[in-house]
C-alpha positions, 0 to 999 in steps of 0.5 A: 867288095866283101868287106864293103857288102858286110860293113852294109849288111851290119847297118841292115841287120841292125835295122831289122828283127829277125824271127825263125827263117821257117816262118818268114817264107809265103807259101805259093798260091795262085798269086803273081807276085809274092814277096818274102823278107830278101827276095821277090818273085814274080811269074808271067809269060812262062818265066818265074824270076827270083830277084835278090833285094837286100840293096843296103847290103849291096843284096849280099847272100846270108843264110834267110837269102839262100832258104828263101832263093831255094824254096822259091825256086822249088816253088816255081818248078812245081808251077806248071805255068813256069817253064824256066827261072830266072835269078837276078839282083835288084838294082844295077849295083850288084847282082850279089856282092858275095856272102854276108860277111857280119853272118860269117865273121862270128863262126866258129869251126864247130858251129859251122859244121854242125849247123852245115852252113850253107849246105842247103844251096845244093837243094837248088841243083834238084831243080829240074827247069832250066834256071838263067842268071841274069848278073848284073853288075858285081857278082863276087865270092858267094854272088858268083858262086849263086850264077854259077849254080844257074844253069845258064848265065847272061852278064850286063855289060857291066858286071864283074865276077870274082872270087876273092875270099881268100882275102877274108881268110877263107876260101869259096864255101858255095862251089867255088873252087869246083865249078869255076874249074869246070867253067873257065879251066884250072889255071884260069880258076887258080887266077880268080880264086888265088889271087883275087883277080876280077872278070869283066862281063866280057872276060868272062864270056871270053872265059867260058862263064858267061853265054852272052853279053848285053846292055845293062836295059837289055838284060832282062828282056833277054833273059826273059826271051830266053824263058819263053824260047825254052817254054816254046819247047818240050818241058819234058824234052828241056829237062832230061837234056838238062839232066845230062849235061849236070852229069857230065860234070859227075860221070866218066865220058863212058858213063856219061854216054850211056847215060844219055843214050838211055835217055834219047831212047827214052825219049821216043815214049813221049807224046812230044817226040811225035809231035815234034817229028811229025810238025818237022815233017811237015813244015809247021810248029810243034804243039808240045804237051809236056807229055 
C-alpha cells in the first residue's frame, strides 16, 4: 500500500509547484473554513476538523501535510470556540496511506538528520485539547502513526491499520515503534511492525487502538458527538486529565501518582470545580466556564 500511495503521489507531485512550506499556510481569522494546499479545516458546533485531501496520493503524508496538520491544530487550540479536533481523510479510501514514498526515497542519512525529517509531528503533542482520529479506511505506516498521536481513535468499519515500512527497508520514523507497544503490547506490536501484518477496524479494538467502531456514514457524526459531549464539559478540567494520561506514558507509576494528585488539588482553585459539585448536588446540569 506504501508503494502503491508513492507511485500516486510521483503522478501528483509532478502536477504541482511547490513554493516554500512557510508561505502556503492561511493564518486563522474569524473564518469558518480555511483551506490550506493538503488539507482542509473546518470549525462548527465546538469541533475543529483537520480533514487530510491529497486523494491522487491516497492522502499520503509529506513534509507540507505535517506542517500544515500541526499548524492548524495549534491554530484550533487556541480558538476558544474549539473545544476538541478531530483529524480525518477525505474520502472513504484512506484516512493516510502511509508516508509519501517520492518525498522519502531520495534521502539521504545526512540530509535526513540535519533537516530532523519529520521531527516536527512532536509540535502536535503540545496541544492541549483532546484531538479524535476519526480513521477511515487505510491507515498504514505514517497514516497510523498520525491516529496514533490522537488522543482518542474511532475506526470505520472498514479500516486497516498497518505498519509495514520495514518492506520499504526502513522502520516507522513517526512513533511507530514507541506507541503501537504502549497501544497493543510488545508481541502484538512485534507482529505489526515486523512482519507486516494488517489490522481490521475490529482487531484493532480487539487490541486496544482503537475506542470504538462504527459504520463508515456513522464516523464522523460520532466523532463530531464526541466533540460536543467533551464541549459540554470543563475545557480546563478535560486538559489536565488529558495531561496526566500523556505522562503515564513518560513517568514512573509513583511519579505518575503524585503527579496527578497535584493536579486533583489543583483542581479545587477553579470556578468550575464549584460549579460542577454544586449542579451534582443539586440535581441540574453543570454551566462550566472554562474558569
Amino acid at each position: 500500500m506504501l508503494r502503491a500511495a508513492g507511485r500516486a503521489t510521483s503522478r501528483y507531485l509532478r502536477t504541482c509547484t511547490w513554493a516554500p512550506s512557510t508561505h502556503l499556510v492561511h493564518h486563522f481569522s474569524d473564518e469558518t473554513t480555511i483551506h490550506y494546499r493538503t488539507i482542509n479545516v473546518t470549525a462548527a458546533d465546538a469541533a475543529g476538523t483537520i480533514t487530510i485531501c491529497r486523494p491522487k496520493a491516497l492522502n499520503a503524508i509529506n513534509t507540507l501535510a505535517m506542517e500544515e496538520i500541526v499548524h492548524a491544530a495549534h491554530a484550533l487550540d487556541k480558538r476558544p470556540d474549539v473545544k476538541a479536533i478531530v483529524i480525518t481523510g477525505d474520502g472513504t479510501k484512506a484516512f493516510a496511506a502511509g508516508a509519501d514514498i517520492m518525498e522519502m526515497a531520495g534521502q539521504t542519512y545526512d540530509e535526513a538528520y540535519h533537516k530532523r525529517f519529520m521531527e516536527g509531528w512532536t509540535g502536535l503533542a503540545a496541544v492541549r485539547k483532546p484531538i479524535i482520529a476519526a480513521v477511515n479506511g487505510y491507515a498504514l505506516g505514517g497514516g497510523c502513526e498520525v491516529a496514533m498521536m490522537a488522543d482518542i481513535i474511532i475506526a470505520s468499519e472498514n479500516a486497516m491499520f498497518g505498519q509495514p515500512e520495514v518492506n520499504l527497508g526502513v522502520i516507522p520514523g513517526m512513533g511507530g515503534t514507541q506507541r503501537l507497544i504502549r497501544a497493543i503490547g510488545k508481541s502484538k506490536a512485534m507482529d505489526v511492525i515486523l512482519c507486516g501484518v494488517r489490522l481490521t477496524a475490529a482487531e484493532a479494538h480487539t487490541a486496544g487502538l482503537v475506542s470504538r467502531v462504527v459504520s463508515l456514514n456513522q464516523l464522523m457524526p460520532e466523532a463530531r458527538s464526541m466533540a460536543r459531549n467533551i464541549a459540554s464539559l470543563s475545557s480546563i478540567a478535560i486538559a489536565k486529565a488529558k495531561d496526566c494520561i500523556n505522562r503515564a506514558y513518560e513517568i514512573p507509576l509513583s511519579e505518575g501518582l503524585r503527579y496527578e494528585q497535584r493536579e486533583f488539588w489543583s483542581a479545587f482553585a477553579l470556578e468550575d470545580q464549584y460549579e460542577g459539585m454544586q449542579a451534582f448536588l443539586e440535581k441540574r446540569q453543570a454551566s462550566f466556564k472554562d474558569k
